[in-house]
KEROTOR-237675 format. One record per residue (C-alpha): residue number from 1; residue in one letter; y, x, z. Coordinates in Angstrom, 3 decimals. Layout:
timi->NUM, keba->a, py->Y, px->X, pz->Z
...
//
This chain:
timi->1, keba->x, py->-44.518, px->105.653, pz->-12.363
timi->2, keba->x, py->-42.547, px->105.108, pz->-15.600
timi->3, keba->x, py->-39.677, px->107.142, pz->-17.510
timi->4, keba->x, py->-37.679, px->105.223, pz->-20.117
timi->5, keba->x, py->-37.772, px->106.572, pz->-23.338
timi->6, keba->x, py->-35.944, px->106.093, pz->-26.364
timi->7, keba->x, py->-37.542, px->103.874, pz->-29.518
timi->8, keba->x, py->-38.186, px->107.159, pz->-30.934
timi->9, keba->x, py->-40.271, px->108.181, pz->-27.851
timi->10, keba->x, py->-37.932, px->110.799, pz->-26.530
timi->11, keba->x, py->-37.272, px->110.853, pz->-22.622
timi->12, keba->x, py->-34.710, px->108.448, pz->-22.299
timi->13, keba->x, py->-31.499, px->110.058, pz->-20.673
timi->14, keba->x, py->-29.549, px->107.351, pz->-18.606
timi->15, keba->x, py->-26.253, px->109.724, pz->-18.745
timi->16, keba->x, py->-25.512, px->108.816, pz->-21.872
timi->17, keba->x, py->-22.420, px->106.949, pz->-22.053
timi->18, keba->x, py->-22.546, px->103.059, pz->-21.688
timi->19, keba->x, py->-26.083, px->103.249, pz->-20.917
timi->20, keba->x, py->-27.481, px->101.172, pz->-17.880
timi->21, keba->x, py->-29.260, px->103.417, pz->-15.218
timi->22, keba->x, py->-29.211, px->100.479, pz->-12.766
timi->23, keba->x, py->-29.306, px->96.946, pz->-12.707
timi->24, keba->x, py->-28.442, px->96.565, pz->-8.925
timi->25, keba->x, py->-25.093, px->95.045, pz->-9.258
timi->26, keba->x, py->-25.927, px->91.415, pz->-8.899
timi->27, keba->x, py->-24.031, px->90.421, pz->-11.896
timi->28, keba->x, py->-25.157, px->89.280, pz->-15.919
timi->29, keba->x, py->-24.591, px->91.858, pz->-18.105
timi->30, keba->x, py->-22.808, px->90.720, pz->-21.418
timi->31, keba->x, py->-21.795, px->92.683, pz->-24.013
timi->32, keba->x, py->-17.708, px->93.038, pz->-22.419
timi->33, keba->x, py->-19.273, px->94.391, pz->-19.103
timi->34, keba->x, py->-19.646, px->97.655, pz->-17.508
timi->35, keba->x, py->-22.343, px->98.575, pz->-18.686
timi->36, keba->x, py->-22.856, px->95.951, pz->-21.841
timi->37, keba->x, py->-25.844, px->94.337, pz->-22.637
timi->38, keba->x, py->-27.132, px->96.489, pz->-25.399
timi->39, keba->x, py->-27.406, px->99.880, pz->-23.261
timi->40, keba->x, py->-30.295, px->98.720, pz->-21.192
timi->41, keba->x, py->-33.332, px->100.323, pz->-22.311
timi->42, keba->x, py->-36.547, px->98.698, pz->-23.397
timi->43, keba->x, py->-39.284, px->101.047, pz->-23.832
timi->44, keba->x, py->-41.089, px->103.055, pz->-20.905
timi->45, keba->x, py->-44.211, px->105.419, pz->-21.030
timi->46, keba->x, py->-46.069, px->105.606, pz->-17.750
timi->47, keba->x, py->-47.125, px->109.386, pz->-16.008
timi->48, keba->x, py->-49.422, px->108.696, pz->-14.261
timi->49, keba->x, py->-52.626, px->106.350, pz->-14.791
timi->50, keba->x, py->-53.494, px->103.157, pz->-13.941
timi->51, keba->x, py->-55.895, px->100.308, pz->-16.078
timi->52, keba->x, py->-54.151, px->97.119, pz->-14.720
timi->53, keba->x, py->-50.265, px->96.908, pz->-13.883
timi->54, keba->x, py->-49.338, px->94.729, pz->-11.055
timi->55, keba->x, py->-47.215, px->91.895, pz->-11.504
timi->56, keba->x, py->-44.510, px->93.221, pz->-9.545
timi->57, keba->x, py->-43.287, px->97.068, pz->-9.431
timi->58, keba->x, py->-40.681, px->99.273, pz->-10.990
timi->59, keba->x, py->-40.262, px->101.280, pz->-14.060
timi->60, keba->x, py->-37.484, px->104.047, pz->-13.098
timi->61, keba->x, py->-35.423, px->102.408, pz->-10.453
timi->62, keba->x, py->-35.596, px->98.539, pz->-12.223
timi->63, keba->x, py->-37.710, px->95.874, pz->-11.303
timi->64, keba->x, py->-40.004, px->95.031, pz->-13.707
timi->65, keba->x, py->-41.971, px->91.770, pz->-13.698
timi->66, keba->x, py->-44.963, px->90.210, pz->-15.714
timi->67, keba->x, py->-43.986, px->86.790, pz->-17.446
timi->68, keba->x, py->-46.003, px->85.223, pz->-14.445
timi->69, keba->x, py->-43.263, px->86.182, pz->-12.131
timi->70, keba->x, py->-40.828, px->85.291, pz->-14.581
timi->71, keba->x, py->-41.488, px->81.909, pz->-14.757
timi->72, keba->x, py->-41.645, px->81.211, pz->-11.283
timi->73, keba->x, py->-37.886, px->82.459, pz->-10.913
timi->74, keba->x, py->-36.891, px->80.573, pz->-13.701
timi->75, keba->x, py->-38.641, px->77.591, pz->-12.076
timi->76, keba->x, py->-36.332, px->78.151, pz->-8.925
timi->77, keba->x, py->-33.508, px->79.090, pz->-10.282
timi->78, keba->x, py->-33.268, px->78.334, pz->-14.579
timi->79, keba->x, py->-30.852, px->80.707, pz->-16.584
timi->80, keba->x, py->-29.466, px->81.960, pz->-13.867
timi->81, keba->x, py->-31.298, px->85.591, pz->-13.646
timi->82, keba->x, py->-31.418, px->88.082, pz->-16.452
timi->83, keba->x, py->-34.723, px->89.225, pz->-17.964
timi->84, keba->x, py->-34.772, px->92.184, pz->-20.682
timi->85, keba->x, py->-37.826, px->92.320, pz->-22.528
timi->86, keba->x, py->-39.381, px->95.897, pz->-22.108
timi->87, keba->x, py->-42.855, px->98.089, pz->-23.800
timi->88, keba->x, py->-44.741, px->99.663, pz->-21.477
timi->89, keba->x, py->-46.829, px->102.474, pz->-22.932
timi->90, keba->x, py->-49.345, px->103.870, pz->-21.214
timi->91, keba->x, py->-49.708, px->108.018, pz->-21.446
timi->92, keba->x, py->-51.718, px->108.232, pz->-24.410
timi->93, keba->x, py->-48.858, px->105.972, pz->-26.254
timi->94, keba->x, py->-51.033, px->102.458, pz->-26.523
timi->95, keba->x, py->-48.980, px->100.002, pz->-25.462
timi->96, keba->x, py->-50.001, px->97.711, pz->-22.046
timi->97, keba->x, py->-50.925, px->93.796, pz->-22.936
timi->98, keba->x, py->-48.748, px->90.700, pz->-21.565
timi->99, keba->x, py->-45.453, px->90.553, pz->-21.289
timi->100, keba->x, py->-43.075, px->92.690, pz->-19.323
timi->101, keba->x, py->-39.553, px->92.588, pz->-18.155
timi->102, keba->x, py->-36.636, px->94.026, pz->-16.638
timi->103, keba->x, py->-35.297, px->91.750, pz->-14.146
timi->104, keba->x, py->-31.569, px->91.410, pz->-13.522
timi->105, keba->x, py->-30.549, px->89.519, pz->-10.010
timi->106, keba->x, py->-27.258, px->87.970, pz->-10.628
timi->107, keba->x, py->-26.777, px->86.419, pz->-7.760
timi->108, keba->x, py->-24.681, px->88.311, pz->-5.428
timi->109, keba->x, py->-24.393, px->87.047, pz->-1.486
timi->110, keba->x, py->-22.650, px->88.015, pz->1.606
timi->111, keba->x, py->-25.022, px->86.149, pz->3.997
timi->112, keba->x, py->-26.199, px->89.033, pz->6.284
timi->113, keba->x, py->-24.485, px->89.468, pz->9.408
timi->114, keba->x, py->-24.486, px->92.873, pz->9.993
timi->115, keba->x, py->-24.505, px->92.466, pz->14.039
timi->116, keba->x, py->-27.575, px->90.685, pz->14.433
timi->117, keba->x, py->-29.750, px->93.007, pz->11.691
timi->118, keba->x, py->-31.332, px->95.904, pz->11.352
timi->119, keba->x, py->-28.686, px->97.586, pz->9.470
timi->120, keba->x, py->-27.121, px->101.101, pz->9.977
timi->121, keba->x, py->-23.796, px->102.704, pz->8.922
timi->122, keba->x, py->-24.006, px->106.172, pz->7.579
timi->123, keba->x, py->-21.023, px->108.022, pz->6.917
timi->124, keba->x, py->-20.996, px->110.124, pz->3.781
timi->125, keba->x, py->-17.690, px->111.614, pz->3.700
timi->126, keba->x, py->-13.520, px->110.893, pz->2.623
timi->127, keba->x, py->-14.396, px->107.730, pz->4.301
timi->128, keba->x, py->-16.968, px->106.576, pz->2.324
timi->129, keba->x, py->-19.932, px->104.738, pz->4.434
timi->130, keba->x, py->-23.090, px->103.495, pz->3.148
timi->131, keba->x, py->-25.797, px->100.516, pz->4.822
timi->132, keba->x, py->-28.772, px->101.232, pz->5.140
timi->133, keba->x, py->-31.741, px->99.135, pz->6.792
timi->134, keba->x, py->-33.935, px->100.208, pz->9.848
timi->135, keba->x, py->-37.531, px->99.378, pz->9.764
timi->136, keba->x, py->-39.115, px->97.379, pz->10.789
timi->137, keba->x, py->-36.391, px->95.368, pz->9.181
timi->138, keba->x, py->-34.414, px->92.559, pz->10.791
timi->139, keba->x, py->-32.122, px->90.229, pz->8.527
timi->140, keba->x, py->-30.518, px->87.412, pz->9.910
timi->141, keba->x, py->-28.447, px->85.555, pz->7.269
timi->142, keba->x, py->-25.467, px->82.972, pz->7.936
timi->143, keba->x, py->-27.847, px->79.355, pz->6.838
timi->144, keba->x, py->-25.764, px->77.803, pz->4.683
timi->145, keba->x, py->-24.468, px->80.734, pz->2.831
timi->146, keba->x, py->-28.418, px->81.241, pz->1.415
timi->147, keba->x, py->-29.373, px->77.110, pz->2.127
timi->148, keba->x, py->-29.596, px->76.672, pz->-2.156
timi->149, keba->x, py->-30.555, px->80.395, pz->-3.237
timi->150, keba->x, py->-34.211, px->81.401, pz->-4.259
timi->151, keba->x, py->-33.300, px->85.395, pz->-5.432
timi->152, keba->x, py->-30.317, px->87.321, pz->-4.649
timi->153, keba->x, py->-28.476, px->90.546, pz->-3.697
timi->154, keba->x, py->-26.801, px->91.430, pz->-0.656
timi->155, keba->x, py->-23.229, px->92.793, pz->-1.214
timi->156, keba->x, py->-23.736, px->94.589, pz->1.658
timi->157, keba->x, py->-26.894, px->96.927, pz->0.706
timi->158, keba->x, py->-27.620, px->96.239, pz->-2.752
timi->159, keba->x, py->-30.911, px->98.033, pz->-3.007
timi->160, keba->x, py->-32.885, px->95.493, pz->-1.881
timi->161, keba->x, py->-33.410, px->91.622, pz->-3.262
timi->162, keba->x, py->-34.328, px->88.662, pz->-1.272
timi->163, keba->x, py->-36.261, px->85.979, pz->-1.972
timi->164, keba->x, py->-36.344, px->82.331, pz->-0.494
timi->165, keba->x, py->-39.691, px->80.768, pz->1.150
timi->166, keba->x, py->-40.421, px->78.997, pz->-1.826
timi->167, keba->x, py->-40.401, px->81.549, pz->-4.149
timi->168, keba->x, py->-42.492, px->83.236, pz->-1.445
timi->169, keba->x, py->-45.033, px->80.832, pz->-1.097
timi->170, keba->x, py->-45.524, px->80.742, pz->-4.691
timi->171, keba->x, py->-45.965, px->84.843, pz->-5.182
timi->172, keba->x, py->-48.580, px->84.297, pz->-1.956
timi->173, keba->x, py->-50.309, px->80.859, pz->-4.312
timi->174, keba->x, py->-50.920, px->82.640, pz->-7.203
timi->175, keba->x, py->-51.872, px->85.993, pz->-5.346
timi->176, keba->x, py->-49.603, px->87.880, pz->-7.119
timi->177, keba->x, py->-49.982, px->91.825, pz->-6.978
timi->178, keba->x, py->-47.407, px->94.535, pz->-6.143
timi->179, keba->x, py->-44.668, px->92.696, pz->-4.345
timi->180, keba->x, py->-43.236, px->94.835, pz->-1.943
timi->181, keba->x, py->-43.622, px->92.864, pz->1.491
timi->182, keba->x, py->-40.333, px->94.747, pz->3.009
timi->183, keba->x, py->-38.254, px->92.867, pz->0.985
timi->184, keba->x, py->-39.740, px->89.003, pz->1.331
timi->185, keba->x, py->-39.726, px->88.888, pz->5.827
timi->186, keba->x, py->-38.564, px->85.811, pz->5.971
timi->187, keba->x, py->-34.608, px->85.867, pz->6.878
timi->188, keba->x, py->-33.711, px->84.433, pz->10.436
timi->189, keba->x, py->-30.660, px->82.061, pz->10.157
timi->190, keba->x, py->-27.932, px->81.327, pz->12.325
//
């Protein structure tokens, strides 16, 4: 577990205005967006403990992903994704070794089809709804709407990310640690 933390080592306090508190939009941030480019934060001390981080996990609610990963997106999918170079600090303030980032999915799909998944609609009041997935999930995507993607949001639950088979098989090749196997069942297609 990580909080962000300001570059004076203050908690970090994602209320501030302009400041990013998620990157779950599915869109590149630039510097005339909502939130701009410059309010994501790049420091985080851990609280708990741990001697190795995975190469995979989050820090607050942000994926965070060791140059390893990195690379392999960028081999799928080049300058397409966003990746925001972050410190991790461990609790006694020493920083962790490698390389670390904040990753930003901007790819945003509408491939699910809600009838044939594992997907839920909870009302939440003034007619507000929000989806929700059942486990054990079930995703089945329209084929040619995710034929050419590798990593991507759904516009209809943008919690999650999905990844393609390759980028699958290549997380499973070099043995990669902390991906979270909910999100990577392979997507039926119809």
């Amino acid at each position: 577990m990580f909080k962000a933390i300001n570059d004076n080592g203050d908690q970090y306090f994602p209320e501030m205005p302009g400041r990013v508190w998620s990157l779950k939009g599915g869109y590149r941030l630039t510097e005339m967006t909502t939130p701009p480019i410059h309010s994501v934060y790049h420091r985080a001390k851990m609280a708990g403990r741990t001697k190795v981080l995975p190469d995979i996990f989050h820090v607050m609610s942000e994926i965070c992903v060791n140059h390893i990963v990195r690379d392999i997106i960028e081999f799928y999918e080049p300058d397409i994704h966003q990746f925001f170079s972050i410190k991790l600090f461990r609790t006694n303030a020493e920083i962790f070794d490698g390389e670390y980032y904040l990753l930003n999915v901007c790819k945003l799909l509408s491939s699910i089809i809600f009838e044939k998944s594992s997907f839920v609609r909870q009302p939440v009041g003034h007619g507000v709804e929000i989806v929700t997935p059942t486990y054990p999930p079930r995703r089945t995507s329209h084929g040619d709407t995710i034929r050419n993607s590798h990593l991507w949001r759904e516009s209809i639950y943008l919690s999650d990310f999905y990844i393609s088979e390759d980028i699958y098989r290549s997380y499973k090749k070099y043995r990669l640690k902390g991906v979270d196997k909910h999100n990577f069942v392979p997507l039926e297609e119809a």
